[in-house]
DOMIMAR-254770 format. One record per residue (C-alpha): residue in one letter; z, x, y. Coordinates in steps of 0.02 Angstrom, whole numbers. Layout:
<atoms>
(A,(Z,X,Y))
...
</atoms>
This chain:
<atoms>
(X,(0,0,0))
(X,(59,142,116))
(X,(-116,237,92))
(X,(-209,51,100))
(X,(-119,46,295))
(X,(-168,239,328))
(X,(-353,200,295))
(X,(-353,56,405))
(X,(-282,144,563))
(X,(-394,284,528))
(X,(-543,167,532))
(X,(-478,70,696))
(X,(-435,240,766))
(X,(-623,313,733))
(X,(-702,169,805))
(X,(-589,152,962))
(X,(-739,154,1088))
(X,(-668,284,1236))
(X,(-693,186,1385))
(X,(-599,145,1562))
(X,(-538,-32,1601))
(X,(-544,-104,1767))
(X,(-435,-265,1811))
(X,(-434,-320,2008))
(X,(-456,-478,2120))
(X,(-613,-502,2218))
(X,(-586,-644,2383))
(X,(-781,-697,2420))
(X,(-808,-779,2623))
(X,(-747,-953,2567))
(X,(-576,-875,2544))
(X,(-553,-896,2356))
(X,(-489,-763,2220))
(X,(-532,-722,2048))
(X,(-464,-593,1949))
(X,(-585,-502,1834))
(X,(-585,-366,1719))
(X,(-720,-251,1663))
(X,(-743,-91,1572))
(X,(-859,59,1561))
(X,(-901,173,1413))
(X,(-850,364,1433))
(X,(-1014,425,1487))
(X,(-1087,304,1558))
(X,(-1199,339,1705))
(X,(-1148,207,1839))
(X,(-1281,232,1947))
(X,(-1440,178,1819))
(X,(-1462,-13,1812))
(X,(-1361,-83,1658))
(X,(-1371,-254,1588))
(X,(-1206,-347,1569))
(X,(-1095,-489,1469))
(X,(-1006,-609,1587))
(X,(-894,-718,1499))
(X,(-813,-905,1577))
(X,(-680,-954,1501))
(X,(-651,-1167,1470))
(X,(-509,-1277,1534))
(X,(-335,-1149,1489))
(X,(-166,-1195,1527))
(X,(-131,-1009,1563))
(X,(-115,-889,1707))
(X,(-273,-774,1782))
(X,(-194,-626,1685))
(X,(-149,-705,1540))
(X,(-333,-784,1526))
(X,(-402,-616,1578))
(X,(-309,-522,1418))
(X,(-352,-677,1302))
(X,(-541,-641,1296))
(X,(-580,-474,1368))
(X,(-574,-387,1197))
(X,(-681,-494,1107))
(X,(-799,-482,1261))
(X,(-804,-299,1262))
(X,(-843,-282,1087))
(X,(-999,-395,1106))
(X,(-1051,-310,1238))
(X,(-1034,-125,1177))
(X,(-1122,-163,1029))
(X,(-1267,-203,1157))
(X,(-1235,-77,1288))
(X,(-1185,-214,1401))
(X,(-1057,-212,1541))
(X,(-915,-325,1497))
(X,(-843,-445,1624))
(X,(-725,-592,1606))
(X,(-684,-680,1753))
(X,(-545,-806,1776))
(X,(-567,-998,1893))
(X,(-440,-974,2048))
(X,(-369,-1135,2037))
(X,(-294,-1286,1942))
(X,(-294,-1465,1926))
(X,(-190,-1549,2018))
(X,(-75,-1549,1902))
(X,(-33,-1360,1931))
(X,(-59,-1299,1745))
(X,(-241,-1326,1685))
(X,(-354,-1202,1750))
(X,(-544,-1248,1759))
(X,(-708,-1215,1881))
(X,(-728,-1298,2027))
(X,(-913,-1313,2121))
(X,(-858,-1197,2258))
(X,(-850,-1067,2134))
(X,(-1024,-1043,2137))
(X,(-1037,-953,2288))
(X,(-865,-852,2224))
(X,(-962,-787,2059))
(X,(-1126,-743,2181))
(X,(-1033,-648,2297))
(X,(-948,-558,2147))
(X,(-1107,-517,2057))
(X,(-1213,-491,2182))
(X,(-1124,-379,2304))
(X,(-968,-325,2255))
(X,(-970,-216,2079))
(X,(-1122,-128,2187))
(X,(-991,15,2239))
(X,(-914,31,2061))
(X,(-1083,27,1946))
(X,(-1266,-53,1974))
(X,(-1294,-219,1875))
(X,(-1473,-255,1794))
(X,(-1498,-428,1880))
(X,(-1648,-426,1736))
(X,(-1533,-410,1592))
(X,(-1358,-522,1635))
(X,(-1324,-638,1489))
(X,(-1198,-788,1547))
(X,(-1068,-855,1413))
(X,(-971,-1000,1416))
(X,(-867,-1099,1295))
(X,(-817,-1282,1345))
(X,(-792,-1307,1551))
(X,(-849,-1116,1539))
(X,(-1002,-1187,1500))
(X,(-1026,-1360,1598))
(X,(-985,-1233,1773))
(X,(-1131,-1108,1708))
(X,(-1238,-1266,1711))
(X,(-1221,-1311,1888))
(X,(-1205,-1100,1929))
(X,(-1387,-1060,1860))
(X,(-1460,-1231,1917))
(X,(-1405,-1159,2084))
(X,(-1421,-958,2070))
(X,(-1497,-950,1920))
(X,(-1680,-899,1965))
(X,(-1598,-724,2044))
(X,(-1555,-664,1870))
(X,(-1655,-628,1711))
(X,(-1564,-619,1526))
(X,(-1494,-769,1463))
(X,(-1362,-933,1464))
(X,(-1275,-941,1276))
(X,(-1202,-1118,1308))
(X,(-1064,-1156,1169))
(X,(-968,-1321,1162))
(X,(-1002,-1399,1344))
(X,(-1090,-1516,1453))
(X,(-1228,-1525,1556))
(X,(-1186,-1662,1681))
(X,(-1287,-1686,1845))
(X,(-1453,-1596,1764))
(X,(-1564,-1574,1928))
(X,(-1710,-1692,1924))
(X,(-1818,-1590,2034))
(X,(-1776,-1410,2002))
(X,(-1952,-1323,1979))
(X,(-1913,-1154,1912))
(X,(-2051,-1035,1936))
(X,(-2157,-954,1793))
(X,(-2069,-779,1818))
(X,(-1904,-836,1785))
(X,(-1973,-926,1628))
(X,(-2032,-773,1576))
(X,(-1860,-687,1593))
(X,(-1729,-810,1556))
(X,(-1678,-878,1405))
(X,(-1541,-1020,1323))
(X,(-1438,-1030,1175))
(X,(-1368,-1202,1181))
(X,(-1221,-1233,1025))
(X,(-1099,-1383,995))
(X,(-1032,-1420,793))
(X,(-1070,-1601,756))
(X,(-903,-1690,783))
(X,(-860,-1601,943))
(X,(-855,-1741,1095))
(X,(-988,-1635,1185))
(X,(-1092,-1631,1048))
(X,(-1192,-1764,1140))
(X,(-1197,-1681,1294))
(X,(-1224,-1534,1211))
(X,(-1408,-1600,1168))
(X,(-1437,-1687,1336))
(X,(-1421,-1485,1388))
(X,(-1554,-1443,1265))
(X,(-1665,-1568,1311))
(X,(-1658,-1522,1487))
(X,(-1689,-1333,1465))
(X,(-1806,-1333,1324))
(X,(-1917,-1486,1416))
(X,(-1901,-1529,1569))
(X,(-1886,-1347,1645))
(X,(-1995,-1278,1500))
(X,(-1871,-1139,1478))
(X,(-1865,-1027,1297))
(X,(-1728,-1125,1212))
(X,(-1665,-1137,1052))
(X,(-1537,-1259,989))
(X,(-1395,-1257,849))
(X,(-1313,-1453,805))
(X,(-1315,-1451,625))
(X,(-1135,-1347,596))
(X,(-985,-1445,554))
(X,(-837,-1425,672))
(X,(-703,-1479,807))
(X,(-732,-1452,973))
(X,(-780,-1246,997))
(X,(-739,-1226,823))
(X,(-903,-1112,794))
(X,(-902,-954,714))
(X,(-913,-801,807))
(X,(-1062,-756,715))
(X,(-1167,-895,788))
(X,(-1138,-826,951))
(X,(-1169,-658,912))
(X,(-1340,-712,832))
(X,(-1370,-803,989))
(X,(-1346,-651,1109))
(X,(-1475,-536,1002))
(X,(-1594,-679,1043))
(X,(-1561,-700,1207))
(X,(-1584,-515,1215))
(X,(-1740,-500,1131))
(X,(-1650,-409,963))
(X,(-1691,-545,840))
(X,(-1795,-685,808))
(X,(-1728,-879,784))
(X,(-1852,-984,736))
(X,(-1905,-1136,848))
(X,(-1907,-1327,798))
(X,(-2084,-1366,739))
(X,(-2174,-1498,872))
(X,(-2080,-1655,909))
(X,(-2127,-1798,1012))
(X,(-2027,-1781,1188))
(X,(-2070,-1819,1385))
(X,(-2143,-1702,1481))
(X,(-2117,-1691,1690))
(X,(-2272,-1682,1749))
(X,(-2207,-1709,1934))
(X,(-2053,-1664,2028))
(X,(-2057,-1773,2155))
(X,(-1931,-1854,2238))
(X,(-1895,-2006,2345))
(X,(-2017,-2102,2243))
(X,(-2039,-2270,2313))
(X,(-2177,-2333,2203))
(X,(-2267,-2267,2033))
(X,(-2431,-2397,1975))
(X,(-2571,-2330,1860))
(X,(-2749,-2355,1897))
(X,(-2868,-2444,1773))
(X,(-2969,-2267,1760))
(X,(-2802,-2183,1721))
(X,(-2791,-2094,1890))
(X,(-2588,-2091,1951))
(X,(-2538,-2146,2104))
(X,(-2380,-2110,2174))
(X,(-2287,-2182,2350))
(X,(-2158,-2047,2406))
(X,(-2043,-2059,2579))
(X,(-2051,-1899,2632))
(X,(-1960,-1911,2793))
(X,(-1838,-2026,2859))
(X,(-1998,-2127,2938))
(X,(-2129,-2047,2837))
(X,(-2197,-2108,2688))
(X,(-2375,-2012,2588))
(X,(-2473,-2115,2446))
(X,(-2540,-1962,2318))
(X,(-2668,-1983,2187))
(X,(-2691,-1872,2026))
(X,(-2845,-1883,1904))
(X,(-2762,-1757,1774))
(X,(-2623,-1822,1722))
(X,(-2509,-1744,1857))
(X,(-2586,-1577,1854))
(X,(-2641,-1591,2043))
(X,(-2592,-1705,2160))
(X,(-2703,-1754,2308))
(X,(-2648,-1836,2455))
(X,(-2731,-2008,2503))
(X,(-2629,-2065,2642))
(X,(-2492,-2032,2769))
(X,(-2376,-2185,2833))
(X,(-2265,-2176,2993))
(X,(-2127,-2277,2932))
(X,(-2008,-2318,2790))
(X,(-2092,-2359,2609))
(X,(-2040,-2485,2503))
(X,(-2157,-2498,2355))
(X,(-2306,-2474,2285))
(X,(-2412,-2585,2155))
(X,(-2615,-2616,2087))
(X,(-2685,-2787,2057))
(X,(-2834,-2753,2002))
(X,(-2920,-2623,2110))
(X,(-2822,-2684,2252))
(X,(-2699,-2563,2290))
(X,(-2537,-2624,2382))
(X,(-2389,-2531,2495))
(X,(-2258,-2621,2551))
(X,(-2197,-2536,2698))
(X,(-2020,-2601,2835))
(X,(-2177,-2680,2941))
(X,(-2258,-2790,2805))
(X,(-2371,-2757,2642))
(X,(-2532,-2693,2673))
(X,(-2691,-2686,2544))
(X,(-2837,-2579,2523))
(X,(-2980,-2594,2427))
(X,(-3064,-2431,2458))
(X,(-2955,-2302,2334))
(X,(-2835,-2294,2479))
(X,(-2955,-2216,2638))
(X,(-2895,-2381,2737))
(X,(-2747,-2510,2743))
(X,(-2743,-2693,2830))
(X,(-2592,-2790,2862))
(X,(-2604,-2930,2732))
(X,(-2429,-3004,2741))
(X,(-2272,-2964,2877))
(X,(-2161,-3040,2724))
(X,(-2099,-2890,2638))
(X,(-1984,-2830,2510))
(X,(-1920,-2688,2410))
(X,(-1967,-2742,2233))
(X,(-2153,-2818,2185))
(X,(-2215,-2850,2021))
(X,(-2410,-2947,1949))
(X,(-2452,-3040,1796))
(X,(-2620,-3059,1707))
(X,(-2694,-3187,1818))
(X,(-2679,-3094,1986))
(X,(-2529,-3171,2069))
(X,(-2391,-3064,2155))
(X,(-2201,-3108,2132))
(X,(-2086,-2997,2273))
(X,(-1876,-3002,2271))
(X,(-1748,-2873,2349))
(X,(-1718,-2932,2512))
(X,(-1746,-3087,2484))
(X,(-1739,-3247,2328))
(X,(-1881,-3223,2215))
(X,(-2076,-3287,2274))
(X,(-2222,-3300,2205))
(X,(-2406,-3265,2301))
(X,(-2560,-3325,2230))
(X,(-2688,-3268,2368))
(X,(-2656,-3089,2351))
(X,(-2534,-3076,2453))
(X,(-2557,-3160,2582))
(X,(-2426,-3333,2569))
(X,(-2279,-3352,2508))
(X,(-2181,-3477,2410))
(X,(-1996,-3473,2323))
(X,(-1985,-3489,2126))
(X,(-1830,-3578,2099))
(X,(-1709,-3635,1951))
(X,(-1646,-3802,1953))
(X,(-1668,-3794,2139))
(X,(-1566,-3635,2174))
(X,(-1672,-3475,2245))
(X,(-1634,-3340,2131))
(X,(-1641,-3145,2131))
(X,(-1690,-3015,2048))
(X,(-1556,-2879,2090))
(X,(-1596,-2734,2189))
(X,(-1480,-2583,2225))
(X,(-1502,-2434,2354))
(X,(-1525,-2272,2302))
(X,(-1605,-2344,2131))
(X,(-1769,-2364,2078))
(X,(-1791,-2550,2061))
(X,(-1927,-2611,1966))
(X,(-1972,-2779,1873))
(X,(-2088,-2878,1761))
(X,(-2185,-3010,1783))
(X,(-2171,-3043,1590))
(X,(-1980,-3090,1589))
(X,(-1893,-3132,1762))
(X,(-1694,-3085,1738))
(X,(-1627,-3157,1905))
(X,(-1460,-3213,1975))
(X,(-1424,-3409,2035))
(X,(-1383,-3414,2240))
(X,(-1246,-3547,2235))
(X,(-1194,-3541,2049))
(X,(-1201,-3347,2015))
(X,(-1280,-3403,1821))
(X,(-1396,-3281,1745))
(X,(-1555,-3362,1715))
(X,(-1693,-3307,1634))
(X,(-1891,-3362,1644))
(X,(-2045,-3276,1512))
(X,(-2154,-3390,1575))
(X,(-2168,-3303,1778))
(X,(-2026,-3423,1824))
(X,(-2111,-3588,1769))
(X,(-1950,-3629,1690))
(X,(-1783,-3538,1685))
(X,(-1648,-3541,1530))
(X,(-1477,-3489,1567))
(X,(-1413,-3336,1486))
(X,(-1267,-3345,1362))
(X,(-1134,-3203,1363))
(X,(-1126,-3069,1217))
(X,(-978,-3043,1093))
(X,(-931,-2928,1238))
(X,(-998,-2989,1394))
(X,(-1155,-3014,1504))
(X,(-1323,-2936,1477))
(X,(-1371,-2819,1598))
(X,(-1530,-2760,1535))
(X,(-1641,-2875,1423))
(X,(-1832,-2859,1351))
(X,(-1929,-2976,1264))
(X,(-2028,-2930,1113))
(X,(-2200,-3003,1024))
(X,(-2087,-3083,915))
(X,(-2014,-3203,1037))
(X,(-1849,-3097,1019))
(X,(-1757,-3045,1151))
(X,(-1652,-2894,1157))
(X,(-1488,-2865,1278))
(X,(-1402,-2737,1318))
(X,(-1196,-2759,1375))
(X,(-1059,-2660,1414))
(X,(-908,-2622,1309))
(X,(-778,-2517,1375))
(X,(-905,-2418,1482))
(X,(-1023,-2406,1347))
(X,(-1196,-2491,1313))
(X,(-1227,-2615,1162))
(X,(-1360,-2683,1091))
(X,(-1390,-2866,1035))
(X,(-1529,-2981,1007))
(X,(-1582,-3157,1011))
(X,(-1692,-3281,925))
(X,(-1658,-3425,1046))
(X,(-1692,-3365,1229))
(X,(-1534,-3280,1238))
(X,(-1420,-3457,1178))
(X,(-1325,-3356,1029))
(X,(-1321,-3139,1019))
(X,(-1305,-3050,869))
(X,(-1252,-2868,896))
(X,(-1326,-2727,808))
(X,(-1278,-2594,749))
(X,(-1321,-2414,802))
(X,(-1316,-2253,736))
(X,(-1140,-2197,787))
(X,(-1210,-2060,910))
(X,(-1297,-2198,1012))
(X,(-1116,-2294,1018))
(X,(-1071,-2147,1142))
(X,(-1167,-2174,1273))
(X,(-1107,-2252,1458))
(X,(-1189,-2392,1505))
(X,(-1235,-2352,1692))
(X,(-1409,-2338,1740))
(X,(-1426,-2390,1505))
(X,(-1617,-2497,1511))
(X,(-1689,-2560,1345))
(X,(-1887,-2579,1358))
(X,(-1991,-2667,1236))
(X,(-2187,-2625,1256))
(X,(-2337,-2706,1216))
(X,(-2383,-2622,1039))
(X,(-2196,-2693,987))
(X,(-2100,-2507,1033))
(X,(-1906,-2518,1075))
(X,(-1846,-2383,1202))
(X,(-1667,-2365,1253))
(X,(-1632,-2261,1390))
(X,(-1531,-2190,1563))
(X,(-1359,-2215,1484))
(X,(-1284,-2053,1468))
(X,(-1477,-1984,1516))
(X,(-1521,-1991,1347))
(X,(-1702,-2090,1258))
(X,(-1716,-2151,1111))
(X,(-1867,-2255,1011))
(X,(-1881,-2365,895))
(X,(-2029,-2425,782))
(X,(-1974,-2545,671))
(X,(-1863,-2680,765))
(X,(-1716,-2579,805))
(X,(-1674,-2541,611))
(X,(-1707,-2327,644))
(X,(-1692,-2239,818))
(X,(-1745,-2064,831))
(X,(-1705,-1969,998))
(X,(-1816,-1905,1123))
(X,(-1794,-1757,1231))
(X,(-1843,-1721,1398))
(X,(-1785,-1862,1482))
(X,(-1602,-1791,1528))
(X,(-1639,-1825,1718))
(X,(-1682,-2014,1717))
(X,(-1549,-2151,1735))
(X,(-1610,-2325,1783))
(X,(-1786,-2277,1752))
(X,(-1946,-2392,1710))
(X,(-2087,-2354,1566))
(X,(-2266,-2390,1628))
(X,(-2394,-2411,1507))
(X,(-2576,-2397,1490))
(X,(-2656,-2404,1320))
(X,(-2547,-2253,1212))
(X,(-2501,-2188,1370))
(X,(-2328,-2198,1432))
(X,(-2234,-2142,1593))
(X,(-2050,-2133,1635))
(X,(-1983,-2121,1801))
(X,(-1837,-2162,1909))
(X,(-1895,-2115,2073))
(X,(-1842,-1922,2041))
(X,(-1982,-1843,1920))
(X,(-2105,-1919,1833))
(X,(-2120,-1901,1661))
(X,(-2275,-1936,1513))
(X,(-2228,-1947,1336))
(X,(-2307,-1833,1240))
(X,(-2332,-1860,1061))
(X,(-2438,-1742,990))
(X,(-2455,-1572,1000))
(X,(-2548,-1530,1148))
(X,(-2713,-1432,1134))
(X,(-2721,-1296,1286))
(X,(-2857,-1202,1353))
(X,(-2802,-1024,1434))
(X,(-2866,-1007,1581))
(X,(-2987,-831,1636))
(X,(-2853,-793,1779))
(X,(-2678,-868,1814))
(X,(-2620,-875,2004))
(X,(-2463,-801,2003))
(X,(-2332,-910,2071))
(X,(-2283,-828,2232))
(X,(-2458,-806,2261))
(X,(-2470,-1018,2239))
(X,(-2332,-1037,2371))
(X,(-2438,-908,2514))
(X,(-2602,-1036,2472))
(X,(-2503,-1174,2499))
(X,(-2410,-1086,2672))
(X,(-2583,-1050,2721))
(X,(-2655,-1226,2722))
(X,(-2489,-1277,2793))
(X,(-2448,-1166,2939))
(X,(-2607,-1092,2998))
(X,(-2546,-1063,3167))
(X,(-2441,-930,3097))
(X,(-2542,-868,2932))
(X,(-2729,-879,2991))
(X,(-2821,-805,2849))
(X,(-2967,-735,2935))
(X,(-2990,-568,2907))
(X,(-2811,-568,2814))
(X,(-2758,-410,2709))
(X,(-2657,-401,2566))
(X,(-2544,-246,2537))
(X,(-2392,-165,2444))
(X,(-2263,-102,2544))
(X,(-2134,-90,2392))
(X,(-2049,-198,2341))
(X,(-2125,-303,2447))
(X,(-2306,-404,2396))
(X,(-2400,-417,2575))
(X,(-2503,-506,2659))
(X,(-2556,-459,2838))
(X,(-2623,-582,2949))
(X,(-2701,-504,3104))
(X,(-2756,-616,3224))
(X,(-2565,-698,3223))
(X,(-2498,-514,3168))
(X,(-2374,-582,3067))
(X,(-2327,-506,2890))
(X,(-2287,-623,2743))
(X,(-2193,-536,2616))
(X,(-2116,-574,2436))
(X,(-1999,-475,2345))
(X,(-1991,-501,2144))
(X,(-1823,-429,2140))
(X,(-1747,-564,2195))
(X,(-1863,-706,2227))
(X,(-1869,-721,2406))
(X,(-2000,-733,2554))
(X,(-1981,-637,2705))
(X,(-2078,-622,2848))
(X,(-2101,-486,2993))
(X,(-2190,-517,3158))
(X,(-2115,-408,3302))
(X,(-2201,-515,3453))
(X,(-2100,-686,3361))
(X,(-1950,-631,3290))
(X,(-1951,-451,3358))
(X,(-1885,-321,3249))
(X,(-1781,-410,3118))
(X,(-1858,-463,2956))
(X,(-1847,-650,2901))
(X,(-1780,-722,2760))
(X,(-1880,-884,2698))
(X,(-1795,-921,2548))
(X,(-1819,-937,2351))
(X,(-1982,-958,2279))
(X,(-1917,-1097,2195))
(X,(-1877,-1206,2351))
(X,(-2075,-1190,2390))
(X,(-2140,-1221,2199))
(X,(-2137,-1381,2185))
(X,(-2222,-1424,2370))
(X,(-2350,-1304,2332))
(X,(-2382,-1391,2170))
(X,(-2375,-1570,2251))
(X,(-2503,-1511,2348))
(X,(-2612,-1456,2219))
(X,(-2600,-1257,2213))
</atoms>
């Protein structure tokens, strides 16, 4: 036994990597402290770039230090055994209860400061090679940190056991970062944010297009993975090992990250048309003919939009002043109506229903008079919120009584109205009517979603039962579709979608829809769309077949076009130059003399012009703050 014990202290005692520790506090210009550790091998030369291993700890009912000496061994080992720098930081401050300890959104800017300017005096960081870990709240603060700072770094997110909440709808990140960054997203199957855990997946993997891989098949508590799962995952993240991607599975793509969408219709050749506010009294209509490739614009309004819909090949814009109509692809609009609204819907034989601001009417001259559908002579209305992309259909009128406050409902474009029976559990919120003449509701039951159905116009509900994962989801912004070809969608709640073929009996998930919470599906033929007024998205459900292209415009490159066409007055291009003043890409514009600069080091644009801004050089911004205009725009 005593020569057993020897061997083992001589092993530990060979392997003891010699290396200096560091512990100290760091106080960034908001005024709040972490205290952090790090540690450098014997040797090391701190003045060539090194990549490092940042660990967050999760919610911990312990002190800074005592947090600090928890996980800075296990740290350091990963990271030596990947030449990494280790670092483990600790959140400054508690709930208010005084003993949990968790990240708070102003320590964003804390971890920046840290990273970015502060270990510059002890050692130089690789910003290319910084690989983010997180377990639990670790995890859900990363999240928000690299949605916010992420595009500065390359490396890697390794996102055990968390959540993803608040995914940003519009975030464009630009191909360079793509091409650099990487996610490892983990949860064991009967964690609580194993849900949330996938909504994270889905997010990175397809709406930002990011390299991500995903493990959810590992049995487990919350955090309870092995340490060998995150190991694995930082040799991918690194580049050191392969994991094999999911084959091809059906998911929605974003194909636009817009926002402030008013109004989404699809025209009967396919083309998209989109009605954005893009001012506090600006509104533009844009048109695509590729599927959301490019995006051309076909109008400017000078006022507030409220919605946009096709009858036809009569396009129509509701506006504060009144709906207006063209029938020329959008080159001109006439006043058709000053009775306006914020919600419009048509039916198959060309009449136009409005609600919002006012009780449910119907128009059968396109538009151009009015009259009020009622149920047993009470106006009715179809609710509308702010800040919510309110839609309806023609096909099934859910509306509200004036005087009584009754639910009724009308599939016959408010002909006739039934009133709605309650659930086991309450009132319908959402309902859809399927070929079948069944309907389907959706109610609330303790803040989550459930889903019944009907073979009597909503008189009697009988629930039905989902896969347990889909009992877990809230039922804010929750929407159950039913489309034409007989398809069952269920989505928003918890910013999850999920489809059904067969009646409800099977649900299979579908990714990429994270961002979207009381969201519509527009259809034309197999084609379907998903927006909520923030992104739109197109279901794809085969693989896709790609062409490369010759040449590839790099993105920054994208961003000068579109600054070009945007602000001539300061970037003529006649007779402009490009240079490389390192690190700096250049272009020289001589007749304003005004340099436009991007640095991919970190991102930005700057600019230089000594007769504007005299000697001092500006700072523009990310690239990513200009990606998505440029590609609005169509570069």
């Amino acid at each position: 036994m005593i020569h057993k014990i020897l061997f083992i202290l001589l092993f530990l005692l060979i392997n003891i990597v010699q290396a200096a520790q560091f512990t100290d506090t760091f106080t960034d210009s908001q005024g709040r402290t972490t205290l952090y550790r790090y540690s450098l091998k014997d040797g090391w030369d701190k003045t060539s770039p090194r990549g490092a291993l940042v660990y967050f700890h999760g919610n911990n009912s312990n002190t800074q230090q005592e947090v600090i000496d928890m996980f800075f061994w296990g740290t350091e080992q990963d990271a030596y055994q990947r030449d990494l720098i280790p670092i483990v930081v600790t959140s400054p401050q508690t709930r208010p209860d005084g003993k949990t300890r968790q990240w708070y959104d102003e320590d964003k800017k804390l971890i920046q400061e840290l990273l970015q300017g502060h270990f510059k005096n002890a050692f130089k960081l690789d910003f290319n090679k910084i690989i983010f870990s997180g377990g639990s709240q670790g995890t859900c603060f990363l999240h928000d940190f690299i949605m916010q700072y992420g595009e500065q770094y390359g490396g890697g997110f390794y996102a055990g056991c968390g959540c993803f909440n608040s995914p940003n709808p519009i975030w464009t990140p630009s191909e360079t970062f793509k091409n650099r960054f990487k996610v490892f997203v983990h949860a064991t199957t009967e964690d609580f944010l194993f849900e949330s855990s996938q909504n994270g997946y889905g997010y990175y993997k397809y709406t930002l297009g990011l390299n991500t891989r995903g493990d959810f098949n590992r049995t487990g508590a919350h955090c309870s993975a092995s340490n060998e799962v995150e190991k694995g995952a930082y040799d991918w993240l690194l580049g050191l090992k392969e994991v094999n991607d999911v084959g091809f599975e059906p998911h929605w793509k974003r194909i636009s990250s817009m926002n402030e969408i008013k109004g989404f219709a699809i025209e009967e050749n396919g083309s998209l048309l989109v009605l954005q506010q893009t001012d506090t009294n600006q509104a533009s209509l844009w048109r695509s003919s590729n599927n959301g490739v490019n995006w051309s614009l076909v109008k400017k309004f000078s006022e507030v939009p409220n919605y946009l819909i096709i009858l036809g090949k009569t396009i129509f814009v509701a506006l504060n002043s009144g709906l207006y109509s063209s029938t020329d692809n959008g080159a001109n609009f006439q006043l058709v109506s000053k009775e306006t609204s914020t919600i419009y819907a048509s039916d198959s034989l060309n009449r136009l229903y409005s609600a919002g601001n006012s009780p449910l009417q119907i128009s059968k001259d396109f538009g151009k008079t009015w009259s009020y559908l009622k149920a047993n002579n009470d106006y009715v209305f179809i609710p509308a919120y702010s800040n919510t992309f309110n839609t309806m259909d023609s096909r099934l009128f859910l509306a509200t009584g004036y005087t009584d406050n009754l639910p009724y409902l009308s599939k016959d474009q408010g002909n006739s109205w039934t009133v709605l029976k309650d659930t086991s559990v309450g009132k319908p919120f959402s309902v859809a009517l399927d070929g079948n003449n069944k309907l389907w509701g959706l109610s609330s039951q303790n803040s989550y979603y459930r889903l019944f159905q009907s073979t009597d116009l909503g008189t009697t509900w009988n629930a039905v039962n989902l896969p347990t994962r889909m009992n877990e989801y809230f039922y804010w912004g929750a929407k159950v579709e039913v489309l034409n070809n007989g398809e069952m969608w269920l989505h928003g709640g918890g910013n999850a979608s999920w489809n059904s073929s067969d009646q409800g009996q099977n649900w299979k998930r579908v990714y990429g829809a994270e961002t979207i919470s009381n969201g519509k599906i527009f259809q034309l033929n197999q084609q379907l769309y998903l927006t909520n007024g923030r992104g739109i998205f197109n279901l794809i459900r085969q693989p896709e077949t790609t062409t490369t292209p010759t040449t590839t415009t790099p993105d920054w490159q994208r961003v000068m076009n579109w600054a070009e066409t945007m602000f001539p007055q300061l970037f003529s291009t006649a007779n402009k130059q490009e240079l490389t003043l390192s690190p700096y890409l250049v272009r020289y514009y001589p007749q304003t003399q005004v340099y436009l600069g991007y640095n991919p080091q970190d991102n930005r644009f700057y600019g230089y012009s000594k007769s504007i801004w005299g000697d001092q050089i500006q700072s523009f911004g990310l690239l990513s703050n200009y990606l998505s205009l440029a590609q609005q725009a169509g570069f």
